[in-house]
Structures are given as C-alpha cells and as structure tokens.
C-alpha positions, 0 to 999 in steps of 0.5 A: 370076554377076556380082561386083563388085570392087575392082581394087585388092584381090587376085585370088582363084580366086573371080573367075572371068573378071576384067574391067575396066570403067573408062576409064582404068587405075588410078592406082599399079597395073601390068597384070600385078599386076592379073590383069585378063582383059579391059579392056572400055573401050568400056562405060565411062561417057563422059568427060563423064558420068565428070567430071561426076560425079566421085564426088559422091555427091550426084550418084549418083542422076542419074549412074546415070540417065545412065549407063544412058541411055549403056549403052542405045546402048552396042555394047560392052555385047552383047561382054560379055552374051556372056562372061557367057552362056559363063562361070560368073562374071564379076568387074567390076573398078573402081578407085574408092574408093565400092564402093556408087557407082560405074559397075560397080555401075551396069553391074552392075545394068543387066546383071542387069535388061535380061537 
C-alpha cells in the first residue's frame, strides 16, 4: 500500500517505511524529528519543473503531464517499485502546503498506474 503524507505531521506506527520524495529538506524541520527512512531525491521533479510551477494551481494539470514525462525516464523510480514490492506500506513524504497538488500525489498516482 502506498500513503501519502505531510512530512510535517507526526509519524505514526501506520507509516510504514517513510520515505521522502521532495528535492530539497523541509524548511524549519530537523532530520531526526522527521523519522524519514529513505530521502530518495533522485525522483523528485527537476529543478526546472519544481520552479516553474511553484504551486500554482493553475498549472497543476500541466505540471503533472510534465512530471510524468520526467518519471518515465527516471532511474531512481525502479529503487523504489523495489521497496514497495518488499514491504507492506510505504508513506511518501512531502513538505507542500496543497495535500491535493503536490509532486508525491503525482508519483503516487504514476506508481499505482504504471505497476
């Protein structure tokens, strides 16, 4: 089972493996407070895609095209269809504000679709 979750909201038993899929840490948060397993930068939007559509929900629609174009030639993408063939459940971790549109709801939805 894939979860998604706020990195800023507290770890529970549930989580399972916790993994962190922004590029950048979190603003204000300490990496032993976050209880994150596994920071798998590598899947992450670019740099380019993230600042382009900074959270404009006007862009969302476009920004997820994009993004799924990138994680189609992403090679970090197979590490983690690995982690989540072995384990139960696997709670991708973001730190946007928009828990509706946001990359790990994008990677969620990609995982789940190109199985």
């Amino acid at each position: 089972m894939i979860k998604l979750k706020r990195i800023y909201d507290p770890p529970t038993p549930d989580d399972g493996v916790r993994v962190m899929v922004d590029g950048l840490w979190p603003r204000g948060l300490r990496k032993d407070e976050a209880k994150v397993d596994l920071w798998l930068r590598e899947v992450a939007p670019s740099k380019e895609l993230r600042e382009w559509f900074s959270h404009d929900p006007s862009r969302w629609e476009e920004f997820r095209r994009r993004y799924k174009a990138e994680l189609e030639k992403n090679e970090g993408i197979s590490a983690l269809r690995e982690l989540i063939k072995r384990e139960k459940t696997v709670t991708l971790l973001f730190s946007a504000r928009d828990r509706e549109r946001n990359n790990a709801v994008v990677l969620k939805e990609f995982l789940e679709i190109s199985k």
